[in-house]
C-alpha positions in Angstrom: 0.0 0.0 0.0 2.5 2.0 0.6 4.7 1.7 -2.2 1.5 2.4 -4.4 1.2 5.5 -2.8 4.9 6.6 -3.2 4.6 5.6 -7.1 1.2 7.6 -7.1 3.3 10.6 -5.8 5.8 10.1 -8.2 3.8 10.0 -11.4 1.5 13.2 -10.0 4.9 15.0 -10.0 5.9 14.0 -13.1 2.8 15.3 -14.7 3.0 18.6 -13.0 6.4 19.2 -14.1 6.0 17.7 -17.7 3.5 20.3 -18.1 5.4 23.8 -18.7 8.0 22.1 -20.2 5.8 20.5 -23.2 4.3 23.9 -23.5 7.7 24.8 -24.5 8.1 22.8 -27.3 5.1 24.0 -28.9 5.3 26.7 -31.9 4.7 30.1 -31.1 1.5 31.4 -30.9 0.3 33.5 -33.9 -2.2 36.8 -34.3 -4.8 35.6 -35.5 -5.0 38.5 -37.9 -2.6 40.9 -40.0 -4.4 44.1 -39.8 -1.6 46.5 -38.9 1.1 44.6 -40.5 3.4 46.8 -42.6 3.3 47.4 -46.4 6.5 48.1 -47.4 10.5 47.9 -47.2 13.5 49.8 -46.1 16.5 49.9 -48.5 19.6 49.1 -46.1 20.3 47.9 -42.5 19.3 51.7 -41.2 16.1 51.8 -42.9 14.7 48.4 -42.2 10.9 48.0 -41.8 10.5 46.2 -38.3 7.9 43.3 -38.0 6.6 41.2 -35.6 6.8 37.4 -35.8 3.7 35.8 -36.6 2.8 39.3 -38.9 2.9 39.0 -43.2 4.3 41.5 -44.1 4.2 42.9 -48.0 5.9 45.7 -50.4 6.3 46.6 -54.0 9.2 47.0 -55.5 11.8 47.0 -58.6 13.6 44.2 -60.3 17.4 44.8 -58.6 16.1 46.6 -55.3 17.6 45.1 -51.9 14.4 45.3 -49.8 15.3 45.1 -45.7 13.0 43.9 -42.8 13.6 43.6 -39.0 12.1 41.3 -36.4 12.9 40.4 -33.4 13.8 37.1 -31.6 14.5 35.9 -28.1 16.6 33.1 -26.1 15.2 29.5 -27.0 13.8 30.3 -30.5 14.1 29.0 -33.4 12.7 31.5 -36.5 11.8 30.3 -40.1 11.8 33.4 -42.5 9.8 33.0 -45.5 9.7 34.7 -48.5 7.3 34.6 -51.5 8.6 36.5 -54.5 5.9 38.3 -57.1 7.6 38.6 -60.5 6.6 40.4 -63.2 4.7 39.6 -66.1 6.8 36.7 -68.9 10.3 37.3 -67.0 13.3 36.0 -68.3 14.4 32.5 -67.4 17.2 32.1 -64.7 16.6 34.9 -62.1 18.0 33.5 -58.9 16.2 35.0 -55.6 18.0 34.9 -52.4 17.1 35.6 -48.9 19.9 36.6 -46.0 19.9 36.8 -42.3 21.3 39.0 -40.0 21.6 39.4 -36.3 22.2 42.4 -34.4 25.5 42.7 -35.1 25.1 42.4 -38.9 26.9 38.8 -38.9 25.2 36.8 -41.6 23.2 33.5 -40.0 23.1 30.3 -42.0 20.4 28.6 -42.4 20.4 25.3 -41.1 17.9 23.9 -43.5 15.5 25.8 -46.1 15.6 26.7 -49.7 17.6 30.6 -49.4 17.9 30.6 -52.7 16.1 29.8 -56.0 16.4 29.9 -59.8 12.6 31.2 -61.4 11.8 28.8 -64.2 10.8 30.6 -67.2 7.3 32.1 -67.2 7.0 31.5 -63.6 5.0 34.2 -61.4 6.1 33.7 -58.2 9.4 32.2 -56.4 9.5 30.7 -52.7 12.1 30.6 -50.2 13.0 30.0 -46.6 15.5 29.8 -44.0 15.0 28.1 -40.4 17.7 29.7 -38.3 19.6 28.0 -35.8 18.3 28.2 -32.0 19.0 31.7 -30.3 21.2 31.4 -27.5 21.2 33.3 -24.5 24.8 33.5 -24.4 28.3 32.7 -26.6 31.7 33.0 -27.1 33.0 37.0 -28.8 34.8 34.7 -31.5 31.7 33.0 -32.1 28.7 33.6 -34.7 26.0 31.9 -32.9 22.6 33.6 -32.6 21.7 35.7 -29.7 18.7 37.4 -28.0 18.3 41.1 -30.5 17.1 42.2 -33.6 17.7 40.5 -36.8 17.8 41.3 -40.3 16.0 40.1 -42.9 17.2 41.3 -46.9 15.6 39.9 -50.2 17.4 40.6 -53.3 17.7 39.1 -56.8 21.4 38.0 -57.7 21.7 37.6 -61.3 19.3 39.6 -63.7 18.9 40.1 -67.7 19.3 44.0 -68.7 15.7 43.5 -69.9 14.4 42.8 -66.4 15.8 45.7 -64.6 13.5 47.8 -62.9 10.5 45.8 -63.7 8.1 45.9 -60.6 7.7 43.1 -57.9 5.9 42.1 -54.8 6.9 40.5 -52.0 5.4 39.0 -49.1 7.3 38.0 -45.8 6.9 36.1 -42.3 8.6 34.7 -39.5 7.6 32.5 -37.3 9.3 30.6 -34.5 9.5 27.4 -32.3 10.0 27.5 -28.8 13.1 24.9 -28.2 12.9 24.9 -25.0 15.8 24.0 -21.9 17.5 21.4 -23.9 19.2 24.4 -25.5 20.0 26.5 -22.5 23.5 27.7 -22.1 24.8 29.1 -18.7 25.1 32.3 -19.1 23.3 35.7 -20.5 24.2 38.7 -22.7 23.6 41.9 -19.9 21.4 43.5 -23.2 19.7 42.2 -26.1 21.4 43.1 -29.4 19.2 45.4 -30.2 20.7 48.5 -32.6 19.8 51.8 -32.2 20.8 54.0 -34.8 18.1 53.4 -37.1 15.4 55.3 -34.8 16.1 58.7 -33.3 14.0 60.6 -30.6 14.0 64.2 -31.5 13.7 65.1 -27.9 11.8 68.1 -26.2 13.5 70.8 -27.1 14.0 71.6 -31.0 17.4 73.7 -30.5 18.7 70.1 -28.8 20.3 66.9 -30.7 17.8 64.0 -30.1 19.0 60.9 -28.7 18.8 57.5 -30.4 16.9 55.0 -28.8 16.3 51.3 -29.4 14.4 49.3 -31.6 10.5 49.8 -31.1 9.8 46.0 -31.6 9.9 43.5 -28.5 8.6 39.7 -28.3 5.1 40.1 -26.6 6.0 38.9 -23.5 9.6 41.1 -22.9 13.2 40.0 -23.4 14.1 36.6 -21.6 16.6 37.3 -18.6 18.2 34.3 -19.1 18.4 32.3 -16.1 15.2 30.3 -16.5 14.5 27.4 -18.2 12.5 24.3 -17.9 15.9 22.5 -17.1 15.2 23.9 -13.6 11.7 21.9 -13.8 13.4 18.9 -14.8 16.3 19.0 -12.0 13.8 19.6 -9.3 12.2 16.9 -10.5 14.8 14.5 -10.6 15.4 15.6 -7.1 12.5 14.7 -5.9 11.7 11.2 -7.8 15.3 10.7 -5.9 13.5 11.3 -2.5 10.6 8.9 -3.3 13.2 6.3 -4.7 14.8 6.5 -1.2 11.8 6.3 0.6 10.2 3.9 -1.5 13.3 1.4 -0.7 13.5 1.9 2.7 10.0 1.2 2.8 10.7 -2.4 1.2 13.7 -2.9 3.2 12.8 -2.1 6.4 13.1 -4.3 9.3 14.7 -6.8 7.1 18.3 -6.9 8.7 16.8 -7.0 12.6 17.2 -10.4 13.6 14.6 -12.8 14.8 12.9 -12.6 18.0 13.4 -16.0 20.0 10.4 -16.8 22.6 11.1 -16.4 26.3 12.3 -19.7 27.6 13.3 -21.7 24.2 
């Protein structure tokens, strides 16, 4: 009876504990609508138009524009940009579309799977791409190019175009999306800020006759940037800690009394 109770205790804990930590392995939550969502590019790293995972955005362009977004992404995600390329009307065969990633320090990200780049067949009317980032860390090595907690960049260009297309117009519709990876890639250790760059928005302060300041990126994940220090590995270590406990108690309950010796009647 009593070791069915221990067990019973030990698979209650389990459940309570397995709970945040499957809710972390679950894709981000979406809006469920794009009203809001912006309508067009910038044209470098300065003039990037930010987005918000989850959001599509869209904008017009020209054959041979570099078109620029921003979005941010936090410890223990994992983004997938994708991009869906508009041409124009009969283009010519063999334009190759390519989509790049960059984190907060401008260091390009590789993809660790996704099609970045794509050759249009000829007469085609769209082309679609992708990149699935590697998970963000909440902390690395300065020699290192892994991705951490900050803004990133997201640029869509064309790389090889016929005279003929130049300066045609194009759309172009983008997302991002991520998946919550969880404690199983928790570091030890977090960056004291998020990389997030400034330079690209500038508060022109209260007084004209004063320089304004700049000031950082007006895009945040819904919930606030991670501090770093919790993860569901600390679910998982409490719990081993305590399945420990009942292991202990659940053996001296079976062992008990086994090593006293026998008692021997009065008198025998």
């Amino acid at each position: 009876m009593r070791i069915t109770r221990v067990l019973s205790m030990a698979l209650i804990a389990l459940g309570l504990a397995a709970g945040p930590a499957a809710a972390d392995s679950s894709p981000s939550a979406s809006p469920s609508g794009d009203s809001g969502a912006p309508t067009e590019a910038g044209t470098s790293f300065r003039t990037a138009t930010e987005i918000e995972q989850g959001q599509t955005a869209t904008a017009s362009g020209s054959t041979g524009d570099y078109l620029y977004w921003s979005f941010p992404a936090d410890t223990g995600q994992r983004p997938t940009v994708k991009a869906t390329v508009k041409l124009p009307k009969a283009p010519s065969a063999g334009q190759k579309w390519q989509i790049d990633v960059y984190d907060g320090l401008r260091r390009r990200q590789a993809c660790q799977y996704g099609a970045q780049t794509r050759t249009a067949a000829a007469g085609a009317s769209s082309v679609e791409l992708s990149c699935t980032l590697r998970t963000v860390r909440s902390w690395s090595e300065p020699w290192a190019d892994d991705p951490l907690p900050g803004t990133y960049y997201l640029r869509l260009t064309v790389l090889n175009l016929a005279q003929d297309d130049l300066g045609l117009p194009v759309g172009a519709e983008v997302r991002v999306d991520s998946k919550d990876i969880g404690g199983k890639a928790a570091v030890d250790g977090s960056l004291a800020k998020p990389l997030v760059p400034g330079i690209a928005v500038t508060d022109p302060g209260e007084d004209d006759d004063k320089p304004g300041k700049a000031v950082l990126s007006a895009i945040d994940p819904d919930d606030g940037w991670s501090s770093g220090w919790w993860t569901d590995r600390w679910v998982w270590t409490g719990l081993g800690g305590v399945l420990a406990a009942l292991a202990g108690i659940g053996g001296y309950a079976l062992t008990r009394g086994s090593g006293r010796p026998s008692r021997v009647p009065p008198g025998a």
